[in-house]
Each structure stands twice: as structure tokens, then as C-alpha cells.
N, C-alpha and C positions, 0 to 999 in steps of 0.2 A: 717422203716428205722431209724428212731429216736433213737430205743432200742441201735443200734449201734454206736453208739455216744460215743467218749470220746473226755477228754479233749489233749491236747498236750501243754509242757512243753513250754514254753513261749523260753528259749533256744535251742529248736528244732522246732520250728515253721520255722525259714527258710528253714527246710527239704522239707516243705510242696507244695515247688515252686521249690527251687532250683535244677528240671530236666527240666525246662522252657515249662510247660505247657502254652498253652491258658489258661485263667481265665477267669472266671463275674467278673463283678465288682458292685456292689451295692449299695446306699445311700438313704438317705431319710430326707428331710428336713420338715418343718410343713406343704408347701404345695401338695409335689410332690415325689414318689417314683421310683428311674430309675434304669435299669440294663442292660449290655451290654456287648460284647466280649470285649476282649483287650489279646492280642497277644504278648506286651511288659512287664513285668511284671517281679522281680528279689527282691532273698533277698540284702537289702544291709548292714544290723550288724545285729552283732550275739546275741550282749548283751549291751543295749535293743534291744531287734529284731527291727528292721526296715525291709519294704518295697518301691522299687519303682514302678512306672507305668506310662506309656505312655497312655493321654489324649487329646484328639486332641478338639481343642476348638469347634469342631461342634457337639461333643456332650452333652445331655441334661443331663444327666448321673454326665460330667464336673461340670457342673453349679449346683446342687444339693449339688456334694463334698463342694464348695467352700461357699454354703450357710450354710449345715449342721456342718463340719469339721469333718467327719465319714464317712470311708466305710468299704466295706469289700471285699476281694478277694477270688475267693471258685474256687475248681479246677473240672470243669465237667466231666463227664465221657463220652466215646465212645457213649452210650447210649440217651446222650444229645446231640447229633453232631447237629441234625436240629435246636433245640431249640440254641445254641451257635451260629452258621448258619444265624438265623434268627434276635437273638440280636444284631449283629455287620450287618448286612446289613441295620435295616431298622431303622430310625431316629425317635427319639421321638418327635422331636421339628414338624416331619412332619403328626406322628403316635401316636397323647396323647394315646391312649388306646392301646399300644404297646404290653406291658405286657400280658393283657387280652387278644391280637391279639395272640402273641405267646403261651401264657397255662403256663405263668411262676407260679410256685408254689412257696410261698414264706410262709418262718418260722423266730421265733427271739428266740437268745438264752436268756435263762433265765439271767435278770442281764443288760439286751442288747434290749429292748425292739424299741430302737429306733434305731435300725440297721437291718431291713432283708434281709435276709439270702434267696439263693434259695433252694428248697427240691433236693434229688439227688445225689448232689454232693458229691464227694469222702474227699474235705478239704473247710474249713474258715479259713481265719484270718480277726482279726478284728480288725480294724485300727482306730486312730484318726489322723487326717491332722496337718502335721509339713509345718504350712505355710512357702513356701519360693515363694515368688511372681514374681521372677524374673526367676528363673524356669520356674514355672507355664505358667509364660506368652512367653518367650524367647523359652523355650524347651517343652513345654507341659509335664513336667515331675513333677508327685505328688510323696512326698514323706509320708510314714505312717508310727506309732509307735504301731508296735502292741500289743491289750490288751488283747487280749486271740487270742486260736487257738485250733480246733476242729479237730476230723478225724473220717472217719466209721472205727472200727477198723476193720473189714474184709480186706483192704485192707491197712490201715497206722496202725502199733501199734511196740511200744517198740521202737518208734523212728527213723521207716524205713518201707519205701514201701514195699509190697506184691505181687506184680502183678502177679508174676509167682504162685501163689497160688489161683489166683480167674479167673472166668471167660473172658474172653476178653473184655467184654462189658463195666468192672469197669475200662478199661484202659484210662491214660491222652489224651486228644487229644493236637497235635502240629500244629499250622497253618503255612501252607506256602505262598501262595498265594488264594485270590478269596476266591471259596469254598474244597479248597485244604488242607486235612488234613494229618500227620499220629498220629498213635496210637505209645504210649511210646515201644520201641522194648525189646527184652530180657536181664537179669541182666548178666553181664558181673566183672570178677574182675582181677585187675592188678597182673602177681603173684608176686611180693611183699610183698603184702596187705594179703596173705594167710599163 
């Protein structure tokens, strides 16, 4: 999976979110490494790219961000639905070996050694924490400034999604409620835009 790896342009890193996938979310601080679903997630500038995301103070995941000041957002695939499933239902604070409960495979990119990354997925970006505490506390809402951004290029390359080109299984997943998903639907274009 690795082999397919590139980088993406730091100016099109908001491509990598901006059709409102579900994410992981990732951190790691010196003592503890968390990873979790999150559902809220949106570019917010283009240049510097920024990131926002919804963090609900009950989890453990939160509290890593806020020790470390790094995460990272990766967008999984169809293929990971249990694993994604299983991240956002079951707490760390109540399940330390969480990770290991689930089968999370975790890698760091070169450069990033203190940020992992889950194996799998289709995109990273990789953030540091633009404290704003009033946020944070008020709205649950982190915001990141991303410093790099990753994609398999089977599926993300020359600065646009693929999907109509790969298997179903590399498709976004979208939550709606519970354990309720869909998968990113067909590319469609305004004629205008043609």
C-alpha cells in the first residue's frame, strides 16, 4: 500500500475532505496514542490550508490533541467501515487498549515521526493545533494548519478524486446516523463546467 503514496500539494489538500467524508482522527502525545471516527470534519482555507473538526470533550483522542498540539485527519475507505464503526463507538477513556481491541494498523510519514497515521486509508492531512480555547471549550471545534497531505494515488492524483475508476471498496464512507453509512455516489458535472 505504501508503494502508492504521494504527496499532495499543500494547496489542494482541502480537495482531500472537501466531499464531507467521515475521517480518523489521530494524535499522540508522550504518553498515549488515540484514534477515532469523527463525522464533522471540513476544509476551512485554501492558503494556508486549514482544517476544522468536531471533538466532543468525552473523548480521549480530544485530550491527546490538546497535550500534543498535532493530529491528523485520513479519510477511510468502504473497506474499513467496521474498523471506522468500531472507533467512534467504543471509548478509550473506558477501553486503554482500544487500538489493539480494534486491529488499528498505524504508520508515520517520513519527517512526522510523531504523528501516526492509520494504514489503509485513501488520504492524511497532517495538522498542527491552532489553539483557540474558546472554541475548543464552547464549540468543541479544533481548528489545524495543515503541514503536509498524502493520497494513494490510485484513487487521488493530479489533484482529484478517482472513484469511478477503482473498485467500490476504495470508496469515502459518509455517516449518517448510529451505524449508518453511505459510500461517495457517482461523479456528476454542472453543464456549464463542460
Amino acid at each position: 500500500m505504501l508503494k502508492h503514496l504521494q504527496a499532495v500539494p499543500l494547496d489542494k489538500a482541502y480537495r482531500l475532505i472537501n466531499h464531507g467524508p467521515t475521517v480518523l482522527v489521530s494524535s499522540q502525545d508522550q504518553h498515549t496514542t488515540g484514534v477515532m471516527s469523527a463525522a464533522w470534519a471540513c476544509a476551512l482555507e485554501f492558503s494556508p490550508a486549514k482544517v476544522t473538526v468536531v471533538l466532543d470533550k468525552s473523548c480521549k483522542t480530544r485530550e491527546i490533541i490538546e497535550h500534543s498540539g498535532r493530529f491528523a485527519l485520513q479519510v477511510p475507505t468502504l473497506q474499513q467501515i467496521d474498523l471506522v464503526y468500531a472507533l467512534g463507538m467504543i471509548s478509550q477513556y473506558d477501553a486503554p487498549e482500544k487500538l489493539r481491541q480494534c486491529g488499528v494498523e498505524l504508520f508515520h510519514f517520513k519527517g512526522h515521526a510523531n504523528l501516526p497515521v492509520v494504514q489503509g486509508c485513501s488520504a492524511w492531512l497532517l495538522c498542527e493545533l491552532i489553539p483557540e480555547p474558546h472554541n475548543q471549550q464552547q464549540h468543541d471545534l479544533f481548528i489545524g494548519r495543515v503541514v503536509a497531505a498524502y493520497a494513494d494515488e490510485r484513487v487521488f492524483r493530479n489533484g482529484h478524486w478517482h472513484y469511478q475508476d477503482v473498485d467500490p471498496s476504495f470508496k469515502s464512507l459518509h455517516h449518517v446516523a448510529g451505524g449508518h453509512f453511505y459510500t461517495i455516489g457517482d461523479a456528476v458535472s454542472a453543464p456549464q463546467s463542460k
